[in-house]
N, C-alpha and C positions, 0 to 999 in steps of 0.2 A: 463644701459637702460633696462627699461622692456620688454618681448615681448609682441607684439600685433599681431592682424590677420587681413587680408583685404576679405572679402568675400563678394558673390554678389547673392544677393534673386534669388533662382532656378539653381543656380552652385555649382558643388560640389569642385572647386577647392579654396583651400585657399593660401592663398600668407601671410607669415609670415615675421617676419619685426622681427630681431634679427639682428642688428651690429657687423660685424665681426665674424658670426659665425662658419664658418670655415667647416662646412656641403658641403658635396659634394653631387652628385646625387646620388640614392641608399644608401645612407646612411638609417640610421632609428631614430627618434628621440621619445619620452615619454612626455607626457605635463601633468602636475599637477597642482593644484589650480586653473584651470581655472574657469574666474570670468569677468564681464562686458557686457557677449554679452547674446542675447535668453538663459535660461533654456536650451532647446534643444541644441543651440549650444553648449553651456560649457558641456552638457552632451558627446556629440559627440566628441567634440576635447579634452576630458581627456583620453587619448588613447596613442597607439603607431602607428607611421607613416613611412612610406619611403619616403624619399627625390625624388618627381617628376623632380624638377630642379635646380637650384641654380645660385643665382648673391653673389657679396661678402658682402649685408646687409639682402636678403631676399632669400627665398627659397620656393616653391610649394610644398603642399601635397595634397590628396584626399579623399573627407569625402566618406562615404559609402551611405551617401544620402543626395540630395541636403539643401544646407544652407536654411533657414525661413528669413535672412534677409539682407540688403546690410549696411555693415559695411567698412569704410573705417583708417587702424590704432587703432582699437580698441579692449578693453578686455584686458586681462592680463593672463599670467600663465607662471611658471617653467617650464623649458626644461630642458631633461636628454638626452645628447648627447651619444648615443652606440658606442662600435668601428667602426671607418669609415670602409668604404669598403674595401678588397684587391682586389691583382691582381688575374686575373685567369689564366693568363697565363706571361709566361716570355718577357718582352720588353727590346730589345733589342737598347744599346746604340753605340758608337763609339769614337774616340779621349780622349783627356785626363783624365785620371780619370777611364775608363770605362774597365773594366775587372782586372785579377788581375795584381798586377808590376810584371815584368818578362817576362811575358807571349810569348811577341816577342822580338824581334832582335832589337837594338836602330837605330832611323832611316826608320824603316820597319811599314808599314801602319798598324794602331789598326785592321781594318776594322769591323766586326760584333759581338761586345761583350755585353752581358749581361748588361743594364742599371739598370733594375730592376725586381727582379723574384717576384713569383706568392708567393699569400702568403700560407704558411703551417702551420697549426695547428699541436700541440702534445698536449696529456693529459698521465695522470699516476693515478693511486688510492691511497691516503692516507689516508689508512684505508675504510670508506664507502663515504670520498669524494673525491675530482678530483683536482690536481694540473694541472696548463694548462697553454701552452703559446704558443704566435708567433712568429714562428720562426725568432729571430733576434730585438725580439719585449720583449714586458713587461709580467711578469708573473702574474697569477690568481688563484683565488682560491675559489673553490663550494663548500658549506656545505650539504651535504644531510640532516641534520637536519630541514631544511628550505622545504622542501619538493622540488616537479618536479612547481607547479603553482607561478610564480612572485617571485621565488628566483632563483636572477643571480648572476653568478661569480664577485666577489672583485678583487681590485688588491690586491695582496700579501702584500703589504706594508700598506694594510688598515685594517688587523685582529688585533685583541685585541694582544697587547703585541710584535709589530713586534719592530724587531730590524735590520736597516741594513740591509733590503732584497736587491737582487739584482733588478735593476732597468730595467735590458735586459740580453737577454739568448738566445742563438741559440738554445737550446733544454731541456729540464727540464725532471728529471727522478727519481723513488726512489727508495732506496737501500734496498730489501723487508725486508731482514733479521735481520739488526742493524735499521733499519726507518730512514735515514736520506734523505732529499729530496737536491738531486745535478744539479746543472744550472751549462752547460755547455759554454763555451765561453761568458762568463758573466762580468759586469762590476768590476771592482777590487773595494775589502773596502775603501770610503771615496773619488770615482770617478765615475763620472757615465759617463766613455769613457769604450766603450764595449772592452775588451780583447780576442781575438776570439781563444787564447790556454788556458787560463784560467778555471780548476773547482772550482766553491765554494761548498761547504755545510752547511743546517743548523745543528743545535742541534740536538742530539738523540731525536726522536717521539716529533718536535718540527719544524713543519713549517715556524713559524713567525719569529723565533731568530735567526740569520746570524751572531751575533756580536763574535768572538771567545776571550775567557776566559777561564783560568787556572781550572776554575771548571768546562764548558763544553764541548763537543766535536766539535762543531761549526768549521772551518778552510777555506781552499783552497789549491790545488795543481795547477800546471802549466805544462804544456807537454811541451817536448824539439823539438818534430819534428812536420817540417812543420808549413805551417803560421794561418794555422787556422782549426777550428775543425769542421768537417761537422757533424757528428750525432754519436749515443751512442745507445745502445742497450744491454739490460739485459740478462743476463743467469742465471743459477743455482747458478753457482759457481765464479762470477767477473761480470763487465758492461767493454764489446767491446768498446773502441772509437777510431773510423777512421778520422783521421786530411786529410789535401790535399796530403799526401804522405805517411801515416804513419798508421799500426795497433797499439793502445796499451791496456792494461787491467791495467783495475781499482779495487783495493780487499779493502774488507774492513779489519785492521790490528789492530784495537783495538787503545788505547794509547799507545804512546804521538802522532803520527801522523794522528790517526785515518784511513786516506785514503793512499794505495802509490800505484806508476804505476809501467808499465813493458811495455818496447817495446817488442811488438811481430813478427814485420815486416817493414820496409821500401819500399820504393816504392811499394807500396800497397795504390791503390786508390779503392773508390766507387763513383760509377753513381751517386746515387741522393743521399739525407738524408731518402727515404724508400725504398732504393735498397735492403737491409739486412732481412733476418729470421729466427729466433731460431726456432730449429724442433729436441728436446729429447736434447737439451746443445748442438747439433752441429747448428751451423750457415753459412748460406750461404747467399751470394752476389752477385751482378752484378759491377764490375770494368769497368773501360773506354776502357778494348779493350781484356779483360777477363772473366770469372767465376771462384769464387773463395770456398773452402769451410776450416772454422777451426772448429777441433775437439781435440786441445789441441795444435797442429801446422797450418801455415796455408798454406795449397795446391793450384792448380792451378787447375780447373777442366777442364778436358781432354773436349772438347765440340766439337761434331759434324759439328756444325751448327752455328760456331762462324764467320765465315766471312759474312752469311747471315743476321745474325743480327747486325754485328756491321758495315756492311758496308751500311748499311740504317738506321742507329740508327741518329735520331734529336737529335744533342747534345745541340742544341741551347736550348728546352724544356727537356732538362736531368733530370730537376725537379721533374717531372711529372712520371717520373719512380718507379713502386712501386714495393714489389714483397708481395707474401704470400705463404702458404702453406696448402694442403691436403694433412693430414696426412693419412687418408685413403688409397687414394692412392699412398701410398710413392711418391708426385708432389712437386716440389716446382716450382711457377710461378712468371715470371717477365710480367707486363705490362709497354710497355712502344710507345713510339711516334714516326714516321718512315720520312724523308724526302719526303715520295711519297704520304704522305698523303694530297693531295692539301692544300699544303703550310697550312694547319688548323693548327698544330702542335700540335693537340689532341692524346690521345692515342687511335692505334689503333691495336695492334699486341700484340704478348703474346708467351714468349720462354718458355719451361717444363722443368724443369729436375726431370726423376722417378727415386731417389737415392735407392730403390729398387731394381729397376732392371740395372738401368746404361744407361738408353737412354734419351735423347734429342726427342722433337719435338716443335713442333711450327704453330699458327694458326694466324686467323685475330679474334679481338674480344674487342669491346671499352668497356673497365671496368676503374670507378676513385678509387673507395679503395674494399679491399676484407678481409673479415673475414674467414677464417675456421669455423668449426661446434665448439662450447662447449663443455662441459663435464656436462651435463643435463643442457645447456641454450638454444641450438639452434639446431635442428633437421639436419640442411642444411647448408654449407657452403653459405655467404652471400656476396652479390658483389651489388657497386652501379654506374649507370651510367644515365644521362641524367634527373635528379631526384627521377628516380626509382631503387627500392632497390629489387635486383632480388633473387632468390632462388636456389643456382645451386646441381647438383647430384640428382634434383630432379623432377621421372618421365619419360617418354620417348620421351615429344614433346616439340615443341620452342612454348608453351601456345597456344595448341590445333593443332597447323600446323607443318607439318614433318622435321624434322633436315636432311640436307643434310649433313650428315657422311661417313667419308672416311678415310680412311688410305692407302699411297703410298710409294714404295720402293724408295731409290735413284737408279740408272743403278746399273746394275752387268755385269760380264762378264764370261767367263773362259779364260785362258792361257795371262791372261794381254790384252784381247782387241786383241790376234793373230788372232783368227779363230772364223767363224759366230758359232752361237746357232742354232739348231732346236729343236723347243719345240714342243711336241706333247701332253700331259697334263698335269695335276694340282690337287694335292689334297688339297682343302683348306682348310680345318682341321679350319672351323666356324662354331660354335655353337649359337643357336638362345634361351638358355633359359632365361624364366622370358620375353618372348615378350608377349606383350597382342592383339596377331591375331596368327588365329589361324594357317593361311599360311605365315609366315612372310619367305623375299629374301633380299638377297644381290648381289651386280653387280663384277664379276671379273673381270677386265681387264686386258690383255697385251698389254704393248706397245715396241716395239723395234728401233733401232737405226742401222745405216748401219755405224756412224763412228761419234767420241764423236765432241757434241755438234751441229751438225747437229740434221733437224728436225725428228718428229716422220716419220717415213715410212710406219708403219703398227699397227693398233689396232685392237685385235678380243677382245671378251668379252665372258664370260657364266654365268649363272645364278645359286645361288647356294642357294636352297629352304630346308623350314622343313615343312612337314605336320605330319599329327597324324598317319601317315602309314608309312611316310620316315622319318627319326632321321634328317638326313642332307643328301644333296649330298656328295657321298663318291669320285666322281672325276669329271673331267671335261677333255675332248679330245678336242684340239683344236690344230692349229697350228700356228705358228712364227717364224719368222727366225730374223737373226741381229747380228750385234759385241756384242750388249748390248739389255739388256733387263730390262721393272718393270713390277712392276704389283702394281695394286691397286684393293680394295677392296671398297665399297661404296652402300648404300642405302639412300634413298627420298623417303621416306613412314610412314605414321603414327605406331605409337602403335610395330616399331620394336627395337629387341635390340638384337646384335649379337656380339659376343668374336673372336677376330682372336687368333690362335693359332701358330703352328708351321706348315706352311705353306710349300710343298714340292713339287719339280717341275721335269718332265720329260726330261730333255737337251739329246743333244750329239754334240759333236764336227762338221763341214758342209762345211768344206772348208774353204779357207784362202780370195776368191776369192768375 
């Protein structure tokens, strides 16, 4: 049946009449040769649309300016269906079917398991175009030859000379050195039921051919652990892939197998499919109730501030969890999504680790994906949230308005918590170079504690300034008493920028009492 349009003189909404189209809302549709209605109209409606509503024969779009005339089933043109919408977030299912088998005790209620996650893109480069796909979904593929205007990704199975591509892949990657591009947990040759321990490979510098033959390198391997493969990630020297329990590496070995693996670990999980980041061939992770890092074995990263995170970590959106890295600052970050964050299940929290120096911290901070800086592409590490695509290390202000910055000790004590402290002062060894004012301060605080986890008892503060006559405050006298003691450091003021250092404090022992 052909399509048609119903439109009504001075309304810009159209109601289209396609049977069985299978268009959801927000979807986007393409209309070509259109033909029967005003000039003006067939001009307007050869475009691309988003689906305003949808019944299962017809669906709403919106013209950019009201219709010339009332048309009822009339006109005619092709429709190019885009890929439907995903999800953006994970929906959550329950009873049979729903999470993985095993998962509980037989007998013992499913209760709240993953129905359906949010969907996730991968891309890779081959060569100057882009192999791409959805996670769990069909694979694609961009010709940069076609340039950036009105040339969109194909399915893999549509380039000239394909052979046997796979038809679904939980993650798609290429192997830079030998060029063969590898789909992970992909459908077996001659099935198109997804195998989710399954890698294929195509041919040497040969995206379309999948079919393997005695004269090319084309094949598949199969991981032995675990039921399925969550994600893959490239190094120097092998591709990492982490199954539901399992580390293993992937090399490329030349003929007759071309590809072979190697378990590196068992019971070894990760968080999400972008929990993972190479930083100089060591890579590091976020696991289900750890940090992990390999640099030829795999470790267990000593972390601070592992109960704080994982005991608010939303595993329900564990998806959502990404990490990256600044290399600059020897950082590598995890964003991910917190139980407290009114039930939204967005990311809203961000754990550091500076492999540099060996510390841990942690902030609040809604980021969806993060780039580090290039290597002459990009000045700034880049982070996006909420549509906008921010610029970070860059500057001294939150876009004109002052950054409330701080840095806070955990408690401390002496003799194990035996005997109170009396602090009498503080040299806080902060430096204010490269601020752009000419007075720029920072706030010092102490706070102290009369007995752990009780409330604060006592905070004094001082002020620790640089002008063009003073370098810095060289000390602060103040007084505190307590079992335990922090202190933090902190400014909320434009145009400051200050370095804490090694920070040293006046104590002495004050009684038991």
């Amino acid at each position: 049946m052909a399509i048609t349009f119903t439109t009504t003189s001075g309304s810009t909404t159209v109601t289209v009449n396609d049977t069985a189209h299978g268009a959801l809302t927000g979807d986007r549709v393409i209309f070509e040769d259109v033909s029967g209605l005003s000039s003006a109209l067939n001009s307007a409606l050869a475009a691309e649309f988003e689906v305003q509503s949808a019944a299962t024969n017809t669906y709403t779009i919106t013209l950019s300016s009201a219709a010339d005339q009332t048309n009822s089933s009339a006109g005619q043109a092709s429709a190019f269906y885009l890929l439907e919408t995903g999800l953006n977030t994970t929906v959550l299912g329950s009873g049979w079917g729903a999470g993985t088998w095993g998962r509980f005790t037989w007998g013992s209620a499913a209760g709240n398991l993953a129905g359906q996650t949010l969907r996730l893109w991968f891309a890779d480069n081959f060569g100057e175009d882009l192999i791409i796909n959805v996670a769990d979904g069909r694979i694609y593929y961009w010709d940069a030859t076609g340039g950036l205007t009105n040339n969109r990704a194909i399915p893999l199975e549509s380039l000239a000379g394909a052979s046997n591509t796979p038809t679904v892949a939980r993650k798609i990657l290429v192997s830079e050195v030998d060029r063969h591009v590898l789909a992970f947990g992909a459908n077996p040759l001659g099935s198109t039921e997804q195998d989710p321990l399954l890698i294929r490979f195509s041919n040497q510098e040969d995206a379309a051919n999948w079919t393997p033959t005695a004269t090319n390198t084309a094949g598949d391997i199969r991981l032995s652990q675990g039921s399925e493969i969550i994600t893959a990630l490239r190094t120097r020297r092998e591709i990492l892939v982490w199954t539901d329990t399992s580390l293993n590496s992937v090399q490329f070995t030349g003929a007759p197998f071309t590809f072979g693996t190697a378990l590196l670990a068992d019971n070894v999980r990760i968080a999400s499919p972008n929990a993972a980041v190479s930083v100089n061939d060591v890579v590091f992770w976020m696991g289900q109730e750890n940090f992990y890092v390999y640099d030829g074995r795999v470790q267990a990263l000593p972390c601070s501030v592992r109960d704080y995170v994982f005991s608010d970590l939303n595993r329900n959106q564990a998806f959502k969890i990404h990490a990256g890295s600044l290399a600059s600052e020897t950082e590598i970050w995890w964003f991910y999504p917190t139980q407290t964050n009114n039930d939204s299940g967005e990311v809203n929290r961000y754990v550091i680790y500076n492999y540099g120096e060996k510390v841990w911290y942690y902030g609040q901070l809604s980021r969806t994906a993060w780039n580090d800086r290039g290597a002459g592409q990009r000045s700034y590490p880049q982070a996006v949230e909420g549509g906008y695509l921010y610029n970070h290390e860059f500057g001294l202000n939150d876009d004109g308005s002052a950054i409330n910055a701080f840095v806070q000790s955990s408690d401390f004590d002496i003799g194990d918590g035996e005997q109170f402290m009396l602090l009498r002062r503080v040299i806080p060894d902060i430096t204010f170079n490269d601020s752009d004012t000419s007075t720029p301060a920072a706030t010092l605080s102490i706070q102290s504690r009369d007995f752990p986890g009780k409330a604060i008892t006592e905070t004094v503060s001082g002020v620790v300034t640089e002008s063009s006559t003073d370098v810095y405050t060289n000390q602060i006298f103040t007084r505190a008493r307590g079992r335990s003691l922090n202190f933090k450091i902190s400014s909320n003021a434009v145009d400051v920028k200050w370095r804490l250092g090694a920070p040293r404090i006046d104590v002495r022992a004050d009684g038991r009492r």
